[in-house]
C-alpha positions in Angstrom: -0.6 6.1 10.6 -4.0 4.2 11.6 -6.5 7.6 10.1 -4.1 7.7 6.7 -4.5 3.7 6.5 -8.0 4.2 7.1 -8.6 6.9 4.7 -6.6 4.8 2.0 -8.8 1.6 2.9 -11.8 3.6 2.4 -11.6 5.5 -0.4 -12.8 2.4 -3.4 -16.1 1.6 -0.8 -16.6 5.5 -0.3 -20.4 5.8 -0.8 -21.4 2.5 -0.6 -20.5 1.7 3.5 -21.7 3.8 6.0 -19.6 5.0 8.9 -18.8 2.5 11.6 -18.0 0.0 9.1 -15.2 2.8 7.8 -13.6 2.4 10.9 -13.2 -1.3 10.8 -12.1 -1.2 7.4 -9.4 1.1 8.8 -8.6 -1.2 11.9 -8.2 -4.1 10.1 -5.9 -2.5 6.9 -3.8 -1.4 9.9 -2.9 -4.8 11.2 -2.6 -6.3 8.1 -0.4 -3.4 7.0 1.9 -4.3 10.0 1.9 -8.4 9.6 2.7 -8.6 5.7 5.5 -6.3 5.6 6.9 -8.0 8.8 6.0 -11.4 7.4 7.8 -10.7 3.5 10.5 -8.1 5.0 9.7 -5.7 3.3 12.6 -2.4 3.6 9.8 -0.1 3.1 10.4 2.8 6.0 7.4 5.0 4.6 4.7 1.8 5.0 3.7 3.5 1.4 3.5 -0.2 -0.3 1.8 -1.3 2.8 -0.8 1.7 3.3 -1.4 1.9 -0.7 -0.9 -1.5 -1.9 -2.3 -3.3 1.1 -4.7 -0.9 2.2 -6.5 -0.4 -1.1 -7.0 -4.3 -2.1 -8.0 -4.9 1.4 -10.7 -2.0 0.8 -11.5 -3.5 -2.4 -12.4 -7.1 -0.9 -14.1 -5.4 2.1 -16.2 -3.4 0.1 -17.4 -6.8 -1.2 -18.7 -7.7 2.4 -20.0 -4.2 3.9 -21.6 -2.6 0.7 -25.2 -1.2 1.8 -27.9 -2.8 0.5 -29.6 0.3 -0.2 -26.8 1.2 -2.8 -28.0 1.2 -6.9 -27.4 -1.9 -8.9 -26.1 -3.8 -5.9 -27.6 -7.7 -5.0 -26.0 -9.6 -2.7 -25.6 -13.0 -4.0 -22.6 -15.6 -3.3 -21.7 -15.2 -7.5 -21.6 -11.1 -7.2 -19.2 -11.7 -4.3 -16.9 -14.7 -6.4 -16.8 -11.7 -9.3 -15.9 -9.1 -7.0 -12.5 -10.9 -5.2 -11.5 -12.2 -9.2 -12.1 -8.7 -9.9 -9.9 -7.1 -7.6 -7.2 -10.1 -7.6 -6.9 -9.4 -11.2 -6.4 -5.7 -10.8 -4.0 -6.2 -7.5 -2.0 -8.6 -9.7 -2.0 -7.0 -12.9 -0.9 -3.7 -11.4 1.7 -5.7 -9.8 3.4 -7.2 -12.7 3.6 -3.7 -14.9 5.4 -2.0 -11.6 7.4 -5.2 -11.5 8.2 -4.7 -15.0 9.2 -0.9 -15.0 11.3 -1.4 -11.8 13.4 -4.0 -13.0 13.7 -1.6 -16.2 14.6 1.1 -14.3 17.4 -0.9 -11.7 19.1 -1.6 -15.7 19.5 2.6 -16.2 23.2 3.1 -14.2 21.8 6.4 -12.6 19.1 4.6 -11.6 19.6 2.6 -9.0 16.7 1.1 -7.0 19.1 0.8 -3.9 21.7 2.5 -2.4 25.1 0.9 -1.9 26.3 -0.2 1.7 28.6 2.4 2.3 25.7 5.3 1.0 23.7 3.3 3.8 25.8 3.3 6.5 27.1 7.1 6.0 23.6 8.5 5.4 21.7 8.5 2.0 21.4 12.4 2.6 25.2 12.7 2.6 25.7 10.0 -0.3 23.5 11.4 -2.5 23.5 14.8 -2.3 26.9 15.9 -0.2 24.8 17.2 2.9 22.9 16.3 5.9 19.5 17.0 6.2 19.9 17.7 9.8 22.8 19.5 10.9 23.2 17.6 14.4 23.9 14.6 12.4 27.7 15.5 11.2 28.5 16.1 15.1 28.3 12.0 15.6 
């Protein structure tokens, strides 16, 4: 999980860091990754919201801080830096919000359903959605 994290993290400061800063950036989107979802309880098994969401705004605000000074059109005063957190606050929120909005839309469509009900959970979401097991061994328990 830490490389995919890192490359996630990387990828909006991708030309503009150089190498052992990458790694940081990767260390650090890692542990966060881990604290917020524990911290919110998040039910996400895949860590996708905490690799893509997390990762990426934490890239973002770290680009902020590691950018090279030899990169074009970059100075590195305190205002650039206020613009740059606003900047990708406003993005982290706003993208926020319209997935907010389409989930809740789409948890209103009966065939929908954002979650699965108790008894889908407890028999197995393979077998409650779909009538089979993904792995055979499973209907021997």
């Amino acid at each position: 999980m830490g490389s995919m994290a890192g490359l996630v993290c990387i990828a909006p400061s991708s030309g503009y860091i150089n190498v052992p800063a990458s790694a940081f950036f990767g260390s650090i989107s890692v542990y966060f990754d881990r604290k917020i979802k524990t911290l919110f309880k998040i039910d996400d098994p895949f860590d996708i919201f905490a690799q893509h969401g997390i990762g990426g705004f934490v890239g973002c605000l770290l680009t902020g801080i590691f950018a090279q000074i030899y990169s074009p059109a970059l100075d590195q005063t305190t205002i650039r830096m206020v613009i740059w957190y606003l900047d990708t606050s406003a993005g982290f929120a706003g993208n926020f919000v319209v997935t907010l909005i389409i989930l809740l839309v789409m948890n209103e469509i009966p065939s929908l359903k954002l979650r699965a009900s108790t008894d889908g959970e407890t028999q197995g979401i393979d077998y409650d959605q779909f009538n089979e097991y993904t792995n055979d061994y499973i209907e021997y328990l």
